[in-house]
Every structure is written in C-alpha cells, then in structure tokens.
N, C-alpha and C positions, 0 to 999 in steps of 0.2 A: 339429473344434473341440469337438465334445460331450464327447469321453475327457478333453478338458483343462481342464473350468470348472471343478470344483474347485479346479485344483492353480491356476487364476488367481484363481481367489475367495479362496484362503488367503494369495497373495502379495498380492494390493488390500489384504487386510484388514492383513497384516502390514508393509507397507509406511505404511499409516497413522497406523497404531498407532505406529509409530515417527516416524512426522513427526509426531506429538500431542506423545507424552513428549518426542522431541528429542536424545535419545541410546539407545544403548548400551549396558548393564553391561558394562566390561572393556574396550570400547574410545573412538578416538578419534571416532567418526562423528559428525555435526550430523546437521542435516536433508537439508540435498542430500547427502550421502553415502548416507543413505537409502535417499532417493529414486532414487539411481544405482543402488544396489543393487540397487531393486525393479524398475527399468527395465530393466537386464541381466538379472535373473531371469526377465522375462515375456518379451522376446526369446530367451531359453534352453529357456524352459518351453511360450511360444503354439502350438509348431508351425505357427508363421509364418515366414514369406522376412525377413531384415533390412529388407528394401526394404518390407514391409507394416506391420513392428511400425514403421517411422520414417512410415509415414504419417497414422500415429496425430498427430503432432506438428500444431498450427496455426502453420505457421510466417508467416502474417502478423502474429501478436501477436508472435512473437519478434524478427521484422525494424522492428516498430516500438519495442520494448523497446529491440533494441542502438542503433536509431537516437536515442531520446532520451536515451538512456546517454551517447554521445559528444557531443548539443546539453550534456546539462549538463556533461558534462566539459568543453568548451569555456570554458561560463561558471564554472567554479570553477577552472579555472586560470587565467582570465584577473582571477583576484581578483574577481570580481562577490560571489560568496557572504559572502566575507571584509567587502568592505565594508557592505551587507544589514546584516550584523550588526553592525559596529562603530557603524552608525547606528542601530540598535535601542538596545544598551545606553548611549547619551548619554542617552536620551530617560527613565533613571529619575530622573524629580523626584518623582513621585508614584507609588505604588503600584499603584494603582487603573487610573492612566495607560497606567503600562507593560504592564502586563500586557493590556490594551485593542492596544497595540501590536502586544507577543509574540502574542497570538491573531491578529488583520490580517497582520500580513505574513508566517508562519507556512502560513495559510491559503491567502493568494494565492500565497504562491509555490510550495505544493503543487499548488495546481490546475493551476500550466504546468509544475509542472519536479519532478524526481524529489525524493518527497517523503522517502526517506531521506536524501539529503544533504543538504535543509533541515535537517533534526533532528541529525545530525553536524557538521553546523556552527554552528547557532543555541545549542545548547546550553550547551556549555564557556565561550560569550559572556556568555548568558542569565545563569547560577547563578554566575561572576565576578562579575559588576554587583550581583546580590543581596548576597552575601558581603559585598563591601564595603561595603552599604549596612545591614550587621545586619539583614536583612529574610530570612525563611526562604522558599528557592530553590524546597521541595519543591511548594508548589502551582502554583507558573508552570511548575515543569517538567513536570507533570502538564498541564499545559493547553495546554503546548505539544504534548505529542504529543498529548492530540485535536485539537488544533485540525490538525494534520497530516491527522490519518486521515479529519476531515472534511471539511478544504478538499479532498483530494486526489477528493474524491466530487464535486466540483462540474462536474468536467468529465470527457470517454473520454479524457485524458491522464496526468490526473493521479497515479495507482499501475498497475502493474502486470496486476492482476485488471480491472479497468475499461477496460483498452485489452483485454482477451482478452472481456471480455463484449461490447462496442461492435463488434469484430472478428467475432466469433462469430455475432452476431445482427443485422450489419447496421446502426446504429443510426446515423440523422443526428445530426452533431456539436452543430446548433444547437439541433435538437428536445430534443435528450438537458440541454444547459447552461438553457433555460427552464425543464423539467422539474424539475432537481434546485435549480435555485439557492433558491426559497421552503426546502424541508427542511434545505439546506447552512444556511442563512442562521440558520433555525432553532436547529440544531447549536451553529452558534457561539455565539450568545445564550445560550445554555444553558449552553455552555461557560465563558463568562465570569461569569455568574452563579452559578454554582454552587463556581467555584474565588474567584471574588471574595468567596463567602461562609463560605470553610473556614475553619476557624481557624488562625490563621497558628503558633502554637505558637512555641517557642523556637530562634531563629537553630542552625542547627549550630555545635557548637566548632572553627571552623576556621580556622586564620590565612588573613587575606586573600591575603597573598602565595602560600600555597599554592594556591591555585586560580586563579591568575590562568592565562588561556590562553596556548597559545602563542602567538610572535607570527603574524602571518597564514602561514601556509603558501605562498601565491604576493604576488606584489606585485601590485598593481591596476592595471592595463594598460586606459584611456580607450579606446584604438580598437579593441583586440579585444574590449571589454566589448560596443560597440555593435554591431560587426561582429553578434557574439553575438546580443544581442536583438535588431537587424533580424531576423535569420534566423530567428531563433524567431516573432517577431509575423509574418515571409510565410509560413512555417509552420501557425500556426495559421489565419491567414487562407485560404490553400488547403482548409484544412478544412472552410470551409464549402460548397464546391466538389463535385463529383465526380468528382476527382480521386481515385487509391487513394491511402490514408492512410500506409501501409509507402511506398510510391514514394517517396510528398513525401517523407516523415521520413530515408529511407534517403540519398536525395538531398542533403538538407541536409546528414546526418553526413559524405557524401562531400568537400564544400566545406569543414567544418573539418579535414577529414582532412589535404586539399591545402594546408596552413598553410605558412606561408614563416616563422612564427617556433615555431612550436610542434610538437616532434615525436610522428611518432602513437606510439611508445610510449607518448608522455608523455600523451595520451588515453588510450590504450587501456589501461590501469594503471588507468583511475578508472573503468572499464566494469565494472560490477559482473555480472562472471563468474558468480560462486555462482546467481543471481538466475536466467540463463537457463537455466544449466545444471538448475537446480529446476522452473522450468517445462515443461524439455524433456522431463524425466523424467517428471515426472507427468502429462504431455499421453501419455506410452508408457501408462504405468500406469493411467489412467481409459481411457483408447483400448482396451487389450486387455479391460478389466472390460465395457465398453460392449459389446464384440463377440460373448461370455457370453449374452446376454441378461436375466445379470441386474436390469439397470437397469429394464429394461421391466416386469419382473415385481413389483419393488419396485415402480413407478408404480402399478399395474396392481392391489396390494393395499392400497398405500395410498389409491386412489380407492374400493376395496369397502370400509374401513374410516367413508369418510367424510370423510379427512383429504386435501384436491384440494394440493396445493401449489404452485397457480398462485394460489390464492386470497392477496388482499393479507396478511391478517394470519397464515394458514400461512404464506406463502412469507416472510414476514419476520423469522418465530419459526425456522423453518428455518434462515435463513441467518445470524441472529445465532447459535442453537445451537451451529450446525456452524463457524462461524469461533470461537466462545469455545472449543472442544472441539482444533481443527487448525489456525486461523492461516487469515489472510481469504483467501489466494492459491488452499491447497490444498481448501478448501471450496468458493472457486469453480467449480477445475477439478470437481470431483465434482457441484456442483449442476446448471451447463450442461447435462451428460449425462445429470441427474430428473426435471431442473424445465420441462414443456414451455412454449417462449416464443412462445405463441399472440400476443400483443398485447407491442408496444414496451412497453409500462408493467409487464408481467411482468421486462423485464432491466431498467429504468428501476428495481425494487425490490430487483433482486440489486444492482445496481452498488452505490446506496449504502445498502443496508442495513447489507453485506458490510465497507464502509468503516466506519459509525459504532460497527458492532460487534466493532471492533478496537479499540476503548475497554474493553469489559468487563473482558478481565483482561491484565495486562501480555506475555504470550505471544502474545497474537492478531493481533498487528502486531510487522511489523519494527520502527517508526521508536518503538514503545515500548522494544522491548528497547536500539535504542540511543542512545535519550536514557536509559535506567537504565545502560547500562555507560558514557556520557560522564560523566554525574555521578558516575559512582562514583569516576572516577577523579581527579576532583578531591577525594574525601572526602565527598561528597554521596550520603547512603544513602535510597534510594526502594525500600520493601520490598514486597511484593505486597500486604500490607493497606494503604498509605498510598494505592498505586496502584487499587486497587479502592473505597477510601472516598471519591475523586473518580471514578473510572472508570467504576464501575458506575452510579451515579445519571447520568451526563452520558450514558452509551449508552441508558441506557432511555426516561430524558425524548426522547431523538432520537429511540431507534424509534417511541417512541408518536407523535411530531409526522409522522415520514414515515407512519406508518400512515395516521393522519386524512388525511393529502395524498395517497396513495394512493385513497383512499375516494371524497376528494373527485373527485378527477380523473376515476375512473372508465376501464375496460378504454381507452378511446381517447384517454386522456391524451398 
C-alpha cells in the first residue's frame, strides 16, 4: 500500500476537484460520472482485490437510501405528492401566509420523505400560483429549498448524508429528532423571516399561462395513498425500536414492490439511480484515502496546530466550508473519515450543520439546483446572486443558532 499513496492521494484529490467544479472541459461527465471514474481509478490503482476496494462501501446507508427511494416512489405515484401541492397553492390569499405554508409543509415533508422530490414537485406548483398572483416567485423559491435542506435535518431520514452519518455512528432515532428539532425549528424561523423580509422587486414578465404546471403526472389514488403513509408511519415507528434500520426500510420497499396495481418498473424508474451510484463511488474513494493513512496524519496536524475538529464551532465551520466548497453529501463522506465521533453530539453537529449549509450557495445541495432548473423552466431566472442574497444570510443565522445549541447542550447532549 505504501508504493501506492501517492497515486491514491492524487486520484482523492482529483476526483474531488471534479465533484466541486461538476464537470469536465470537453466532455459529458456530472458529478457521478466522476465520481465513477475515481472509483474505477482507485480499484485499478489500490493494488487491492475488487472484493476489498468494494468493502470500502457502507452499504447499510445504501440499503436504506434505495429503500426510502421506492416508500417515496410509492407515494408519488400514488399522487400523494401531486396533491401536497395542489393544496399548497389554494392557500395564496396572502403573501406572508403562503409562504408560512411553503416553508411548513416543505419542511415536514422533507424530514420523512426524500427531500428532492418534495422540491421537484412543490416547485413548478409554488412559482405557477405566484405568477398568477403578480407576486415575484423568486423569494418563496428560495425559501423553499432552505426550508428543504433544513427540515430534512430534523430527522436520520430525511437526505441522504444524515441516514449515512446515523448509520455510521450508530445514532438513536429518538435521541438524534430531540436534539436537532430546537436548531431545525430555529432554521426555519429564520428562514421565514429573512425571505419574508427581502424585497419582493418586480413580478417576472411572464404570461401566466406559460408557467402553469403540468397537469399532475399521476392521478391521486385514496387507498394506495394510505396504504403508503401507514407504511411509512410503521416505518418510522419501528425506528424507535432496535430493530436494524436498512431491514425495516428494505422490508417495507419490498411490500410496495409486491403491488397488485403498480408495476415495479414503474417504481423503480423514480429510484434515483445517480444518487446511489454517487454514494457508492465515493464511499470506494474516501475508503481507499482512508487506508493511505493520510487521514490520520491530517487529524494528527491539525490537533498540533490547535485546530481539534471535534470542537463545536471547528467542526461546524468545517462542515459548512466543506459542503459550500463540494456539496453536503460528498463533504460528508470525507468528514466521517477526520472528524473523530467521540460523543453523539459530535455527528448530532455533522448531520445538521451539513444540511443548513447547503443554503450557502446554490451548488451545495441537490434540492437547490433543482428547484433552479424547475423554475427555469417555467421562465423563472434564480441566479447565484439572488440565491446567495437569501442563502447566505439564512445559513449563517442557522449555523450561529446550532452553535450556541451545541454549546449549550454540551459533549453529552
């Protein structure tokens, strides 16, 4: 392993670098593309067995990921999502109202359910009902996706990075939703005040009719809806349990699988592929870094420097840095393997730090970039300054509030 940490310290680095920027000069690659790339590289390069470089992978977070992939795919084809929304946008009589609204149900339905497809859904609904109302989309839109990134911090369900840190470090379901709900709560307040106080500027020139959404994508089906949410509330309820969390979840996606009206392609289409396959890669890619020892030595200088990054307000500056810099997912995978998690309240400050500061700039979360390419495509332009002139202030006022809550709580929180 010692001939080969260079050539894996160069592929970490350049692997990153590339999931930062997000492409390619010259060609077609995103970020899982990458990411695959880096992962095939470091199984080429570790002078590792294939069977060691894949034990790199945590595949409890990934068996919980596809399992709540297929709960939500259940409820949005059973039209639950569809409707969610169609009842949001009745509710603009008021401004000040709605947007109270968009943040609440935004938030809670990120905390149980993939909070990308809340934001793929709520959207095109959201910035229709504005449009018609001459009222400018651009700060609800904005407030929708924090309000995502932060409800989805309230619970180890609600994104992606927060099931792989709850998984990683063990973390009770219950202990973990006490803990975060004062900061989440916070978040929002903030959230809604801050976008309630932007100046609302001039409506886009858009005709109404051009924005209006499509119509719902599925029709709204009463008894698979409920089917749906029972399943999800025994779901979480097992959670509080000691029961494994991948079983429950995997268990459940297996029962909508067995559908008598819903075929599993027709699930398994709205499983957001990219998503695992990103994870999987860079659980290879931190895994062979990790093996290196460079991780240890980076700890090991930043403690001689003075700089502990288990400490609350390091580890919080850390981990908004490194998700404003890479995007909250792949920061996480790389912090797990720094930051050591002596006390619950160490991952208790990753999870939703990780999440609030995917507010800062529009790259840092997924469910920003696609509430900006949903509005785009209605004619609705959210540029990186409009998104940063709420973003930035709504991530900071959060981190400061979870700092102090960190503080206060104390290592045994």
């Amino acid at each position: 392993m010692i001939e080969h940490r260079p050539v894996i310290l160069a592929i970490f680095i350049l692997t990153y670098a590339g999931v930062a920027i997000g492409r390619i000069p010259g060609l077609k690659l995103n970020r899982v593309g990458i990411a695959l790339l880096g992962a095939i590289a470091m199984m080429i390069f570790s002078g590792k067995a294939a069977g060691e470089t894949a034990a790199s992978v945590h595949w409890p977070t990934l068996f919980l990921l596809f399992g709540f992939f297929v709960i939500s795919a259940q409820l949005r084809i059973s039209g639950f999502y569809d409707r969610i929304a169609g009842g949001i946008s009745a509710q603009l009589g008021a401004p000040a109202r709605f947007l109270l609204v968009v943040i609440a149900a935004t938030a809670g339905l990120s905390a149980i359910l993939n909070h990308d497809i809340v934001c793929y859904v709520l959207t095109p609904v959201v910035g229709a009902a504005l449009v018609r109302k001459k009222v400018n989309p651009v700060p609800f839109l904005i407030a929708l996706a924090a309000a995502s990134n932060i409800g989805a911090a309230a619970t180890l369900i609600g994104n992606p990075q927060d099931m792989m840190i709850g998984a990683v470090a063990g973390l009770s379901f219950l202990r973990y939703l006490l803990w975060s709900i004062v900061p989440v709560t916070f978040g929002l307040v903030v959230t809604y005040v801050i976008a309630r106080r932007a100046p609302s500027g001039s409506p886009p020139a858009i005709d109404a009719a051009e924005v209006e959404p499509q119509p719902p994508a599925y029709p709204f089906n009463r008894q698979h809806t409920i089917k749906g949410l029972v399943i999800l509330a025994v779901v979480i309820a097992l959670f509080f349990t000691s029961l494994p969390k991948e079983i429950v979840v995997l268990v459940a996606a297996g029962i909508h699988l067995a559908s008598r009206k819903y075929r599993t392609e027709e699930m398994l289409k709205l499983v957001a592929w990219p998503i695992l396959v990103l994870f999987m890669s860079l659980f290879v890619v931190s895994g062979m870094f990790q093996s290196t020892g460079y991780g240890e030595e980076l700890l090991q200088w930043l403690t001689r420097i003075g700089f502990s990054p288990a400490r609350p307000g390091n580890e919080t500056a850390l981990t908004a840095g490194l998700t404003a810099l890479i995007g909250n997912a792949p920061a996480v995978i790389v912090l797990i393997k720094i930051v050591p998690i002596a006390h619950a309240s160490t991952a208790y400050i990753m999870a939703v730090a990780n999440s609030f500061a995917g507010n800062l700039i529009m790259t840092a979360s997924v469910s920003n970039i696609i509430v900006v390419q949903q509005a785009r495509q209605q004619g609705i332009d959210i540029s990186f300054r409009d998104f940063g002139r709420l973003g930035v202030p709504i991530a900071v006022v959060s981190l400061a509030g979870l700092y102090g809550w960190a503080l206060l709580m104390g290592p045994g929180g």
